[in-house]
N, C-alpha and C positions, 0 to 999 in steps of 0.2 A: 504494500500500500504506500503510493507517495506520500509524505509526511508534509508539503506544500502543494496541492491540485490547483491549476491555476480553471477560473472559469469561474471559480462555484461562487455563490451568493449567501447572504446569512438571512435567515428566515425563522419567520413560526407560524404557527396554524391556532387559530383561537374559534371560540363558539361564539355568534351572533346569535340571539335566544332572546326572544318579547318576554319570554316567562321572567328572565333574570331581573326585568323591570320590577318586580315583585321582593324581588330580594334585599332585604334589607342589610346581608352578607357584601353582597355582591357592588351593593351602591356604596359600602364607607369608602371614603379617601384611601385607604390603605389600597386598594384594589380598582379602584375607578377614575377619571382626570374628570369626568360630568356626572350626576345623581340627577333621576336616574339613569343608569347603563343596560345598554343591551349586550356588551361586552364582555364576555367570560376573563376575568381576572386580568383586563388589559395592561392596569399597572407592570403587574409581575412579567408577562410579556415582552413589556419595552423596557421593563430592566435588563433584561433578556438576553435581549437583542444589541443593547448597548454596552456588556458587559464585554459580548463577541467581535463587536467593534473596536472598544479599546483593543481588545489583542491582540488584533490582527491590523492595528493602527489605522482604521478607515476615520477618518477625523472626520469626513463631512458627513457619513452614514453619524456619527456618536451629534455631531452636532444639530441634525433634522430632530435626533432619537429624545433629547433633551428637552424639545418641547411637545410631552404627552397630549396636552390638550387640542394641539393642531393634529395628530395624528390621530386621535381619538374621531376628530370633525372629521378627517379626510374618509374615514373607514369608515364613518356613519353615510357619509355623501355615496360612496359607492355600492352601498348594501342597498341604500333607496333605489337608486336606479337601476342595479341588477332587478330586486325585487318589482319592481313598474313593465320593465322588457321583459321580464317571462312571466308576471302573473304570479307572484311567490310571495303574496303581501303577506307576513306576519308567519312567514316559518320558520326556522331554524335554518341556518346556514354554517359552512365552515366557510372559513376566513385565511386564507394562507398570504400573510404577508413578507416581500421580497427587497431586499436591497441588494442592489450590486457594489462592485468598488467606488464608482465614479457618485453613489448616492442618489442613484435612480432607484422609485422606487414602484413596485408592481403589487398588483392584487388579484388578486386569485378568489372566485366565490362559487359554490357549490351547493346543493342540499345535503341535509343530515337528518336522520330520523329524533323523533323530538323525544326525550326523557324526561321524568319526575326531576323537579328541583332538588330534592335530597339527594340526584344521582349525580350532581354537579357540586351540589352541598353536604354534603352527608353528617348527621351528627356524632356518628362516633366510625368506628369500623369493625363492627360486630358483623359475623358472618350473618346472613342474609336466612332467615326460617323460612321455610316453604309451609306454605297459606296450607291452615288445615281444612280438609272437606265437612262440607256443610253438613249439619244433621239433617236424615231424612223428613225429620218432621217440619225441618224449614227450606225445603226445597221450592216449595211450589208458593210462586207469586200469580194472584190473578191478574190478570190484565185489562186495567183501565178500559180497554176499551171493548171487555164484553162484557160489564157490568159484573166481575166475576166469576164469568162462565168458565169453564175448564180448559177451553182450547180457545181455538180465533177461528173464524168463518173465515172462507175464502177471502171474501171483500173485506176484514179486518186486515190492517195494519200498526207496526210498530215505529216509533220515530227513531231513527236511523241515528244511533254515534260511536264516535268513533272508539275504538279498544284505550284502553289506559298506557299508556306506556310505561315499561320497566325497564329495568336496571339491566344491563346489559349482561349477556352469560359469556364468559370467556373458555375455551381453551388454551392450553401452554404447555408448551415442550420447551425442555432444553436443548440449547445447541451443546454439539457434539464437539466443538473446537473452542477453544479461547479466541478473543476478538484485544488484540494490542490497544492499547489506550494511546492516545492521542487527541490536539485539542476538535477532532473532528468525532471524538464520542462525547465529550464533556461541554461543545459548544453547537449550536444547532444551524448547521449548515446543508446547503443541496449537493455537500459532497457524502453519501450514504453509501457506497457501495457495500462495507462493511455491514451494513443493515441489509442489505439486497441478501449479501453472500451467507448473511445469518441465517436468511429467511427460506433461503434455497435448500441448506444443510437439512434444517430440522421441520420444513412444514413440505406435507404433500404441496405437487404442484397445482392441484385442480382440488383445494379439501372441499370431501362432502358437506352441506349445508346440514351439520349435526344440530338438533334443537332439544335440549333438556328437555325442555321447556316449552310446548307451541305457542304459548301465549308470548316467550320470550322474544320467538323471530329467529333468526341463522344466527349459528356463535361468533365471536370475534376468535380468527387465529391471533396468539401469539407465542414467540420465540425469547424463552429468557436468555443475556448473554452474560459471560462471563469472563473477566478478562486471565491475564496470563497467570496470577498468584491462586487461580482458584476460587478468586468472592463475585458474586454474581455483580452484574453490577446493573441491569437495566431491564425491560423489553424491545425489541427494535423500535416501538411506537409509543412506548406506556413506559412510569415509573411502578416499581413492586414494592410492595407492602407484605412483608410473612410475619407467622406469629414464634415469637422466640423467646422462653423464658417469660413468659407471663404477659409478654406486652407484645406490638407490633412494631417493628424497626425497616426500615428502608437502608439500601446500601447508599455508604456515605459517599460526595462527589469529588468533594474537595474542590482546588484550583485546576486549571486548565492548564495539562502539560506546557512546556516552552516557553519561550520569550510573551510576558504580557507586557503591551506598551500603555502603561498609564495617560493619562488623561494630563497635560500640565496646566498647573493652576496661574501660573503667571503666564501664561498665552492667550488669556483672556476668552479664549472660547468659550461654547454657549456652554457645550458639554461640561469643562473645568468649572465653571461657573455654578451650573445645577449638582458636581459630584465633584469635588474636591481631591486632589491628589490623597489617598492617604499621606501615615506620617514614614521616618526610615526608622522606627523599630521593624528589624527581621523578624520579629514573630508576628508582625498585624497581618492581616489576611487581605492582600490585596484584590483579592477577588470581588469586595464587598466592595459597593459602591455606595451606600446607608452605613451608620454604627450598625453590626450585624446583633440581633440576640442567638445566645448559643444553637446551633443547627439549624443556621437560617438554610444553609444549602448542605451543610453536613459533613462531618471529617472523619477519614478515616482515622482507629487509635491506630498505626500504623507508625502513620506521619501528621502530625497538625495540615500540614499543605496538599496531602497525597493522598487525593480519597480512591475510589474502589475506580473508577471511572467513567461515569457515566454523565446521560445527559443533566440540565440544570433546570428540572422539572418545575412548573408553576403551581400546579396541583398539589405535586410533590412538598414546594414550599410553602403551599398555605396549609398542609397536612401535619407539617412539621411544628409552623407557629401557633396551632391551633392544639398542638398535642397530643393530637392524634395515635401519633407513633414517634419514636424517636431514631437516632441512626446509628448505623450499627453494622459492621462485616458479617457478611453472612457466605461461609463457605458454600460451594457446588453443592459437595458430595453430603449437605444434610438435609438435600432437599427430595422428597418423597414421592412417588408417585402416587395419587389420589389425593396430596396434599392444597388446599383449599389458601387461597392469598388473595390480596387486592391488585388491583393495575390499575392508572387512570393517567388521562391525557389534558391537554387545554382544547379539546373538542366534544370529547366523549363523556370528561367526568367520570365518575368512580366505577369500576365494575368488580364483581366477584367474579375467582375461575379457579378449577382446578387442575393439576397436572399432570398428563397421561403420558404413557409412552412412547 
């Protein structure tokens, strides 16, 4: 794998979602640049994304990234008019936002199937109980419109809606190889091939549309990866969540291998300006662009600076500040098959899944 691929762009994928209007999560300052947002955790995002910038020294990308609030407008301006040309008012979308070197930037918009707020939000990460069946003796509802008669007449009708949406059902297999750390695992770029070649290893090429669940819809594949020391450290598309020792712990990220080119604070830029150089204690964690609270992005005990290696999840970080789970090395080989764990994305939101062979 080249350790420099020229071409590639830095990017992230986020959920545009009317539901999140609703969220009173979702709308604090800590996670939104306008209240309400239809923006899944855009904050975290364009931390993100600016974090990739500094390191890779794109100064005009870190300087566009500095001012959330225009970004916020520009991403709400194209969602309206995607949605007005195809007729999509008030669905759910992904969002795939693009910077190149030069500070051009592109958008990308999509449909996405819609989920429960809890599956974005979730209050804890308690595995998931499957709905008990109803007593016999409360099965049968009459229906309104045969005065509750037992059945419906031909000419009887029902008023038509739609199924509830759930929480997404995952599949997950381990890859069979370790995947080298570098900053194109730990920082989110369209250079993936390492993702492709995971996905190739450990998932059918054509998987069946397995459904737990028919209520649930087709599973999501994923492929856990793990790097070269043996600690898991990601899924190609998702952060993981296992249960360890009494609690839920995600593999730590740490700082992005190689040279990170900080931000300078006396060049006056927009970006130095909104994120301040850290200070030259060798122990502060340059990675943080905020005073970090402990495990904002997660260390491996390893090294202070050297986490498992993986991406710099948003989900992930607000799962961490909320306490959800804390972070933590989690070797390969104590991971189970039928064993049951979290994954979740800045699209998809949280899912349970278990892992087969």
């Amino acid at each position: 794998m080249s350790p420099s691929p020229s071409g590639f762009e830095l990017f992230t994928s986020l959920r545009y979602d009317p539901i999140l209007l609703t969220s009173s999560e979702n709308n604090s300052p800590a996670l939104s640049f306008h209240s309400p947002s239809p923006f899944y955790m855009l904050v975290y995002h364009r931390d993100r994304m600016l974090e990739a910038a500094q390191h890779f020294g794109w100064d005009n990308v870190a300087k566009k990234l500095a001012d959330g609030e225009s970004l916020s407008g520009v991403l709400l301006e194209k969602v309206q008019t995607y949605q007005k040309e195809t007729g999509t008012e008030g669905r759910p979308l992904k969002v795939r936002v693009l910077f190149d070197r030069a500070a051009n930037l592109s958008i990308e918009l999509s449909p996405v199937p819609a989920v429960l707020l809890s599956t974005l939000y979730p209050p804890s990460l308690e595995p998931p109980k499957p709905p008990s069946p109803p007593h016999p003796a409360n099965t049968f509802k009459p229906s309104p419109l045969t005065g509750g008669a037992l059945s419906l007449g031909h000419t009887d009708s029902l008023p038509a809606s739609p199924p509830a949406p759930e929480a997404p059902t995952w599949i997950l297999k381990l890859d069979p190889l370790a995947t080298p750390i570098t900053p194109f695992t730990s920082l989110k770029t369209t250079h993936r091939e390492h993702y492709a070649a995971s996905r190739s290893r450990a998932l059918p090429s054509t998987p069946p549309a397995a459904t737990p669940s028919a209520a649930a819809g087709p599973a999501n594949y994923e492929v856990l990866l793990h790097n070269p020391c043996d600690e898991l450290t990601e899924g190609s598309m998702t952060s993981l969540y296992l249960f360890r020792g009494g609690r839920w712990v995600t593999p730590p990220v740490g700082v992005p291998a190689g040279h990170f080119a900080l931000a300078d604070a006396d060049a006056g830029t927009a970006a130095a300006a909104a994120f301040p150089t850290p200070g030259k204690n060798p122990n502060e964690d340059e990675g943080e662009l905020r005073t970090p609270f402990p495990g904002r992005w997660g260390h491996s005990v390893r090294s202070e600076k050297v986490g498992s290696g993986g991406q710099r999840g948003t989900t992930r970080r607000w799962a961490l500040g909320k306490g959800l789970c804390m972070e933590e090395p989690v070797l390969r080989e104590t991971v189970e098959i039928g064993e049951g764990m979290w994954v979740s994305n800045g699209v998809r939101g949280f899912g349970f899944g278990k892992v087969v062979e």
